[in-house]
C-alpha positions as a Markdown table, in Angstrom:
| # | Residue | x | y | z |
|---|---|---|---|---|
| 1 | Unk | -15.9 | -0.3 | -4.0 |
| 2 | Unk | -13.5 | -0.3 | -0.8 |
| 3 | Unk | -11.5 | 3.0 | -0.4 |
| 4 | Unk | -8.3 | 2.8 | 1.1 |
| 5 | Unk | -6.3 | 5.6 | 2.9 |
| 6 | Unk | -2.4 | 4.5 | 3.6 |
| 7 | Unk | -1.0 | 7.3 | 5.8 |
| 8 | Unk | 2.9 | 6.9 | 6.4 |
| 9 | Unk | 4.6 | 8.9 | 9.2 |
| 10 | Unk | 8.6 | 9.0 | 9.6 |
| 11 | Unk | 9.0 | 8.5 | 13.8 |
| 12 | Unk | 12.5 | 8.8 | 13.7 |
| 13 | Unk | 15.6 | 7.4 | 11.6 |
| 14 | Unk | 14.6 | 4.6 | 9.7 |
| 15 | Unk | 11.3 | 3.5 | 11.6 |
| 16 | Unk | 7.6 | 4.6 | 9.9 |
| 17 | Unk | 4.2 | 3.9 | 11.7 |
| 18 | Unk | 1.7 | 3.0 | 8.5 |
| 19 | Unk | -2.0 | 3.5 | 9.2 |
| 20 | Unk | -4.3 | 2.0 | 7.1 |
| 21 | Unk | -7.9 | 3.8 | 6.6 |
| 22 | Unk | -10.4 | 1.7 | 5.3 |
| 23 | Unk | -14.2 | 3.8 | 4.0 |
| 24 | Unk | -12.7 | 6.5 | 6.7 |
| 25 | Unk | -12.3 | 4.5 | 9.5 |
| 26 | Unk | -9.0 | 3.3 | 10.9 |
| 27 | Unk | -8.6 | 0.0 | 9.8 |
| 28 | Unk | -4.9 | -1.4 | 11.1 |
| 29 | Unk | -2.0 | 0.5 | 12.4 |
| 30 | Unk | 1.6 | -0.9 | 12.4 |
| 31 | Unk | 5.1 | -0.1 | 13.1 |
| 32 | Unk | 8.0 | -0.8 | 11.2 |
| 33 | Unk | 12.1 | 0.1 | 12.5 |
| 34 | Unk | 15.4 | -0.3 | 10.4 |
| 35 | Unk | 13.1 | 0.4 | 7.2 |
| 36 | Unk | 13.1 | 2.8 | 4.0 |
| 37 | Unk | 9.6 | 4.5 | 3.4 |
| 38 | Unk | 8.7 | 1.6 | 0.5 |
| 39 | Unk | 9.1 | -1.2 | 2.4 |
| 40 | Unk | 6.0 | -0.4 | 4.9 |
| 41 | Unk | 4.3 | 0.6 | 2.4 |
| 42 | Unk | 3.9 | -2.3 | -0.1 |
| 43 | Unk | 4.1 | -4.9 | 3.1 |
| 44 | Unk | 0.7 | -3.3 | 4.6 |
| 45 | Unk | -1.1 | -2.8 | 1.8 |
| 46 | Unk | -0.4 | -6.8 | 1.1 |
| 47 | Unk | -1.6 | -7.3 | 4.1 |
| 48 | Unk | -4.7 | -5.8 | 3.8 |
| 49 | Unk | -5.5 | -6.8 | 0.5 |
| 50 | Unk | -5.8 | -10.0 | 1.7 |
| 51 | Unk | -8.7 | -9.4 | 3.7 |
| 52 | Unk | -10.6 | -9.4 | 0.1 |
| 53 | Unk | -11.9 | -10.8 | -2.6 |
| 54 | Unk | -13.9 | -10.5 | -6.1 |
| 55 | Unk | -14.0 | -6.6 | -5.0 |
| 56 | Unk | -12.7 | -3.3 | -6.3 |
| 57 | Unk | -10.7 | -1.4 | -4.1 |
| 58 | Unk | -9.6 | 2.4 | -4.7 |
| 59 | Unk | -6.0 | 3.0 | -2.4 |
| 60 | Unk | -4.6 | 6.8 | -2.0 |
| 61 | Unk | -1.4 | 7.2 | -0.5 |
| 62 | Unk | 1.1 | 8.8 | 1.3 |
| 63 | Unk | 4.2 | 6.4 | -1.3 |
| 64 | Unk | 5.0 | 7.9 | -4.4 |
| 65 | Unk | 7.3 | 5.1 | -5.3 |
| 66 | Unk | 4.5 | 2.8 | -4.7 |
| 67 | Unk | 2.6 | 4.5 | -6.7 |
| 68 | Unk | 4.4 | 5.0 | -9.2 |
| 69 | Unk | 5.7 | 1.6 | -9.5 |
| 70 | Unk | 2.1 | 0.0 | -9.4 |
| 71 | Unk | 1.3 | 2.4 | -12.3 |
| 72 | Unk | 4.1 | 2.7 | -14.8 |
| 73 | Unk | 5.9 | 0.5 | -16.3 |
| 74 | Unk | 6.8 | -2.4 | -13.8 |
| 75 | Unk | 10.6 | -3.1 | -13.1 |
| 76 | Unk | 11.2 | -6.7 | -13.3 |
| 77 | Unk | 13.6 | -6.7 | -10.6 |
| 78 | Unk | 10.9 | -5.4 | -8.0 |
| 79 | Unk | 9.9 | -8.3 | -5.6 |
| 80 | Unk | 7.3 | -6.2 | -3.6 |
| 81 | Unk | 5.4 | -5.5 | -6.6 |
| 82 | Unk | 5.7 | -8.7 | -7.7 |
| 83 | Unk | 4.1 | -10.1 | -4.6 |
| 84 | Unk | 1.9 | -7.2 | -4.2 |
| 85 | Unk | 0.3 | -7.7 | -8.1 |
| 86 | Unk | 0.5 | -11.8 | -6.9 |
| 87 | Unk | -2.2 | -10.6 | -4.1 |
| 88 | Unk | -4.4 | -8.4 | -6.5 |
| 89 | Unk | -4.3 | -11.9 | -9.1 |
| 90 | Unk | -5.1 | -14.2 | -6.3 |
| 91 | Unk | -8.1 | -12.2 | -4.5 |
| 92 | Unk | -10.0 | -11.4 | -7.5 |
| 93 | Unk | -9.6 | -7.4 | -7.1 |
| 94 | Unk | -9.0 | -4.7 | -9.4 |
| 95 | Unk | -7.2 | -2.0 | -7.6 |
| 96 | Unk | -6.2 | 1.4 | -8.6 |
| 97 | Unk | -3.6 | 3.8 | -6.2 |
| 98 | Unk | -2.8 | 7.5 | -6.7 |
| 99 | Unk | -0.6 | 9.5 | -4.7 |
| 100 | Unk | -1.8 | 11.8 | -2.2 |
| 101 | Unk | 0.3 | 14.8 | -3.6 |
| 102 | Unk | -0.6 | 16.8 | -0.2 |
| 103 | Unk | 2.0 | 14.9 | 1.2 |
């Protein structure tokens, strides 16, 4: 099982630095301006989930939205969950992600 950490920290206005924590060790670290919180959120944890395969992988975050979008009922409407549950299909993973309510 992989364990995933996604830390997101507001820098100013509208920009969010996103660092992912892979088994406790810092794993990628990226930048995004002229964003909300969600987008940075679902885009990194694409990425990463791309790095694997066949593999169950256990993601705490910082998102509620994401969160709470992965785990309830899905909107339709929502493209970054779409693409994000596209990932999980296409690697072979099971994931699960709970909110880090210290945040």
């Amino acid at each position: 099982m992989i364990e995933i950490t996604q830390q997101i920290e507001q820098t100013d206005p509208a920009e969010y630095v996103v660092t992912i924590l892979k088994d406790g060790e810092e794993y990628e670290k990226e930048v995004f301006s002229r964003s909300n919180a969600v987008f940075p959120a679902y885009r990194t944890l694409i990425n990463v989930l791309r790095d694997f395969e066949d593999d169950t992988v256990h993601v705490l975050t910082d998102s509620a939205p994401l969160a709470r979008e992965f785990n309830n009922t899905p909107n339709p409407n929502a493209t970054m969950l779409r693409q994000l549950n596209d990932v999980v299909a296409r690697q072979g993973l099971t994931v699960t992600i709970e909110h880090n309510n210290a945040n």
